[in-house]
MARKOL-384784 format. One line per field, with one value per residue (C-alpha): residue in one letter; x, y, z. Coordinates in nm, 2 decimals, decimal comma. Each point is the difference from the previous one (the first is absolute). Layout:
<sites>
type: c(a ...)
xx: c(X ...)
yy: c(Y ...)
zz: c(Z ...)
</sites>
This chain:
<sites>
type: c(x x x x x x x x x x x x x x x x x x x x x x x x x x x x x x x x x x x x x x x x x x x x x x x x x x x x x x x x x x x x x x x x x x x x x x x x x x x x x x x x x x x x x x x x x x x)
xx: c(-2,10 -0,09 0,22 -0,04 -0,27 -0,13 -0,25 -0,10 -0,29 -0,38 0,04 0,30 0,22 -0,06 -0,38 -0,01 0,27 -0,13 -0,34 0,14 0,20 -0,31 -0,21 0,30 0,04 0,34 0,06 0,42 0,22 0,36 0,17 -0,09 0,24 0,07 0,19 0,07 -0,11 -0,18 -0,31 -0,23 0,14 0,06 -0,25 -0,26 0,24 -0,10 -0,34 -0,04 0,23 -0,14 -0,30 0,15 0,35 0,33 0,30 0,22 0,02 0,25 0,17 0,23 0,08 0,19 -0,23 0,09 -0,02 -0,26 -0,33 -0,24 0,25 0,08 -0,33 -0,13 0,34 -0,14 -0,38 0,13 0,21 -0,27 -0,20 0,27 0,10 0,29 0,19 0,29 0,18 0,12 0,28 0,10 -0,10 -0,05 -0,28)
yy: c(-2,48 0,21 0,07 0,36 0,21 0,23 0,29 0,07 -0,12 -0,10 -0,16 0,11 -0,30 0,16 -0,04 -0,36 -0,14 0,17 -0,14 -0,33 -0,01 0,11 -0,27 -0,26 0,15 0,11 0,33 0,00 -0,08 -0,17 0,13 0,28 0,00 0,19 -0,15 0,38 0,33 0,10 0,17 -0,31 -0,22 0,21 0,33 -0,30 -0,07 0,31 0,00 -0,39 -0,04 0,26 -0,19 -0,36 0,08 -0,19 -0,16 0,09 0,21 -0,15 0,14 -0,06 0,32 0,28 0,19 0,33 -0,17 0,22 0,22 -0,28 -0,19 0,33 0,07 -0,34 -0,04 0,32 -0,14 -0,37 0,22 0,23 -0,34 -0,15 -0,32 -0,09 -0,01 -0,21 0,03 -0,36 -0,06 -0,21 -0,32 0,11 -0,01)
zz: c(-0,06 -0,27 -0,27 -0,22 0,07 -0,30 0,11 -0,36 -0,28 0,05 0,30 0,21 0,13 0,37 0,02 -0,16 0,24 0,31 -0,07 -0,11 0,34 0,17 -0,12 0,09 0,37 -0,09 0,24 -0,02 -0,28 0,05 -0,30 -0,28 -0,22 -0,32 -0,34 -0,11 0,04 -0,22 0,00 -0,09 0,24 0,30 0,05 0,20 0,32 0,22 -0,08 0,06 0,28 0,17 0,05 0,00 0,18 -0,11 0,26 -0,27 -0,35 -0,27 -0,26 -0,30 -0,09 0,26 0,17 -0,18 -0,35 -0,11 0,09 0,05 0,20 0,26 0,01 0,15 0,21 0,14 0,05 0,18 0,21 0,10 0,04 0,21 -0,23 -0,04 -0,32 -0,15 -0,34 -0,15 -0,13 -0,25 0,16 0,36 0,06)
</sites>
């Protein structure tokens, strides 16, 4: 599972976990899934799960709830993964 993904700073979130998951054997993820969408936790997801794919994308937030959000929704679609919104406790 990997929870948030940033794409920004020195060292994008991508590249570190893709090599970390690399260098663990890790080739498929159960879970990614995001707190909020907000740039600095959710611009990593397409660019790490389309090299590590997920069974299943979660979110707290609607999937219209804002730029960053519509445009990943659109990227795991394109990727095929499929996407869930939590609510409250359903999980």
């Amino acid at each position: 599972m990997v929870l948030d993904c940033a794409g920004v700073g020195r060292e994008p979130t991508p590249d570190l976990l893709f090599r970390l998951c690399d260098a663990l054997g890790v080739t498929r993820l159960d879970i990614a899934f995001n707190t909020h969408p907000h740039r600095d936790h959710i611009n990593g997801f397409a660019e790490l799960l389309s090299k590590i794919p997920a069974d299943e994308y979660l979110s707290t937030f609607p999937l219209d709830s804002d730029k960053y959000q519509r445009q990943l929704i659109h990227q795991l679609r394109e990727l095929s993964i499929p996407i869930r919104v939590c609510e409250r406790a359903k999980c």
